[in-house]
C-alpha positions in Angstrom: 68.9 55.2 -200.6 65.2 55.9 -201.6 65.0 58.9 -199.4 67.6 59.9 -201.4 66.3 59.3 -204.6 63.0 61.0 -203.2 64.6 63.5 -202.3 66.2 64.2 -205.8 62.9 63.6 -207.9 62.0 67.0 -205.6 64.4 68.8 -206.5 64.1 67.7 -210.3 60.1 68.8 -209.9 60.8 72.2 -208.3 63.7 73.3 -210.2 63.8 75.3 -213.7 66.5 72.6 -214.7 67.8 69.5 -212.8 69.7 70.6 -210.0 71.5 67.5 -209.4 75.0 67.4 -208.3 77.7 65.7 -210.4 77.9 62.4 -207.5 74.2 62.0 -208.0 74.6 61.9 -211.6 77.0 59.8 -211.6 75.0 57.1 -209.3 72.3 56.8 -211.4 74.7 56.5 -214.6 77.2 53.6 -212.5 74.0 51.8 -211.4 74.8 52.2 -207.9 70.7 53.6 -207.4 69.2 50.1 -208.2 64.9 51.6 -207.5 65.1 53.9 -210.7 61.7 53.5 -212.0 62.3 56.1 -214.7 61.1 55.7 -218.4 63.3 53.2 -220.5 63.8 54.8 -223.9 65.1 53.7 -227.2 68.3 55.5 -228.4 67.5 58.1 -231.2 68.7 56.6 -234.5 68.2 53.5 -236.4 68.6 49.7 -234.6 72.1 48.1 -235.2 73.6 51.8 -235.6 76.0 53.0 -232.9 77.2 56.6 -232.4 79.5 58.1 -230.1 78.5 60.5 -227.2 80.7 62.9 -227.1 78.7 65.0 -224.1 76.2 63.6 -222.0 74.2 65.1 -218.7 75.9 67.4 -216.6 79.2 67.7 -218.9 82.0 70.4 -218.1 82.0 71.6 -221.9 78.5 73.1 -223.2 76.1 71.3 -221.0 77.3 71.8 -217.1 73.4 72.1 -215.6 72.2 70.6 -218.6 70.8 67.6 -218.7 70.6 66.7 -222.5 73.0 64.4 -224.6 74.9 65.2 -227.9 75.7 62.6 -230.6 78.5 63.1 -232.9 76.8 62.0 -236.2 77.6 62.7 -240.2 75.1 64.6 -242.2 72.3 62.3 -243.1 72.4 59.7 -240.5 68.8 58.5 -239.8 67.0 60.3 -236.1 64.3 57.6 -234.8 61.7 58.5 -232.2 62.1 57.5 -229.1 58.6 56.8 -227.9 55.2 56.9 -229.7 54.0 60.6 -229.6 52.6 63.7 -231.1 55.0 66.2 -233.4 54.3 69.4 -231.6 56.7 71.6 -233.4 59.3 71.1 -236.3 61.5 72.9 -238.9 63.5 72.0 -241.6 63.9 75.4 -243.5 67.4 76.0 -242.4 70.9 75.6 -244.2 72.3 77.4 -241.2 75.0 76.8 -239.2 78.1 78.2 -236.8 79.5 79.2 -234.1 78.4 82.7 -234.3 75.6 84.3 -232.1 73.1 84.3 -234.8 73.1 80.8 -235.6 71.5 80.6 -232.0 68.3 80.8 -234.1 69.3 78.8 -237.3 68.9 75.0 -236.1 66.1 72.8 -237.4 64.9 70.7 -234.6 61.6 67.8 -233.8 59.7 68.1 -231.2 57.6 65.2 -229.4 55.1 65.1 -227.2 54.8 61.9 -225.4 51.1 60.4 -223.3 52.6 61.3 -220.1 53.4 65.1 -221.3 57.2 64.8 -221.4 58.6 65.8 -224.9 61.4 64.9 -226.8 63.3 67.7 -228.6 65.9 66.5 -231.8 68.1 69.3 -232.5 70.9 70.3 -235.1 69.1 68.2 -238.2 70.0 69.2 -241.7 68.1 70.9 -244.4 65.0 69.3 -245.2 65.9 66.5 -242.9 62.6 66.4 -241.1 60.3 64.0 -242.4 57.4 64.8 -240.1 55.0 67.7 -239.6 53.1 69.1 -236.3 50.3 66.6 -235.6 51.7 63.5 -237.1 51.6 60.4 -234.4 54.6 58.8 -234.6 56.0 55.0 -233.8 58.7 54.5 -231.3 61.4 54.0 -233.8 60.2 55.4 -236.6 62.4 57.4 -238.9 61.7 60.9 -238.6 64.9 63.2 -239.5 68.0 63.0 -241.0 70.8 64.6 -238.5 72.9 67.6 -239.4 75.0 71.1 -238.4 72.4 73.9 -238.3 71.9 76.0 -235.7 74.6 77.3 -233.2 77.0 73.9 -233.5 80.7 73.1 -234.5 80.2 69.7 -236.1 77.4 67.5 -237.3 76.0 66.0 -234.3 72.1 65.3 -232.8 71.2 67.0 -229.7 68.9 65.7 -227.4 67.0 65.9 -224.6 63.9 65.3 -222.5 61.5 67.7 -220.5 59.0 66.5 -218.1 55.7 67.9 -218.5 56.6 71.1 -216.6 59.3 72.0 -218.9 62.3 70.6 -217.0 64.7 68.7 -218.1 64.9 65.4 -217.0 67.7 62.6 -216.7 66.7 59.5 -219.0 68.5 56.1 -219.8 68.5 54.0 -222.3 68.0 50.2 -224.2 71.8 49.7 -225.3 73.3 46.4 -226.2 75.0 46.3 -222.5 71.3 46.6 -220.9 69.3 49.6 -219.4 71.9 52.6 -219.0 72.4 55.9 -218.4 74.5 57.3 -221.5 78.1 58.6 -220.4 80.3 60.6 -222.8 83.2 58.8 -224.7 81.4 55.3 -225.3 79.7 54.4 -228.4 76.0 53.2 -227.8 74.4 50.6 -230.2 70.6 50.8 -230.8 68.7 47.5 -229.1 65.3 47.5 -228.8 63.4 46.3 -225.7 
């Protein structure tokens, strides 16, 4: 089993996205690889809130070789860090948003860098709905956005993801009210803190 999961940390280094497969997902989301040593995060919105996912890592919709997560969320709803960092790049300008090719461009986003040099990138967040500019250090947990529908989207929602410091996506878990988890689409996840 650790060969294995050695095996798969390579291929997550060497790739331009996490190449793996939808079993290997889908051990690390069941539990079934216990030495996961992987960074625990908070989930991105306020404590005691739960929101659905409605895609997760991997999913057969928008995000097949993806490794990011999508929260459906109304306009408004607090976005949280989810680890102490460094705002690196934000916008809030936009009212923005579609299904058409130039929305691609339209979406106000957050974007953390954490001590290690992974980053956290909140996407979709309405007009002015970010609270923080680039330099500001900010608290695991503090409120930085307010979630929205700019950018190329269908519904209000947060999209999120993680990239080591490399630039790759990487597959994170989570504090949730159930324990430490990987997120899988169609559950609602409360907000526990460690």
């Amino acid at each position: 089993m650790k060969a294995t999961l050695a095996l798969t940390l390579i291929l997550l280094s060497f790739s331009g996205f996490s190449q793996l497969s939808d079993s290997e997902v889908m051990d690390l989301k069941t539990g079934r690889r216990k030495d996961d040593t992987s960074y625990v995060y908070w989930l991105p919105y306020a404590e005691k809130k739960s929101f659905l996912l409605i895609q997760a890592s991997n999913s057969k919709m928008s995000h097949r070789q993806e490794l990011s997560l999508d929260f459906k969320m109304k306009k408004g709803s607090k976005i949280c860090a989810v680890r102490d960092g460094v705002v690196t790049q934000a916008r809030g300008d936009s009212d923005k948003g579609g299904l058409k090719e130039e929305n691609l461009a339209d979406g106000n986003y957050i974007i953390i860098r954490h001590s290690d040099g992974s980053v956290a990138k909140y996407w979709h967040l309405e007009k002015d709905g970010v609270f923080v500019k680039v330099g500001d250090s900010v608290q695991k947990g503090q409120h930085i956005g307010a979630s929205g529908n700019t950018g190329y989207t269908a519904f209000p929602h947060l999209h999120f993801q993680i990239n080591d410091a490399t630039g790759r996506q990487i597959l994170t878990r989570f504090y949730t009210r159930k324990g430490i988890r990987y997120l899988r689409p169609g559950n609602w996840y409360k907000c526990v803190h460690d």
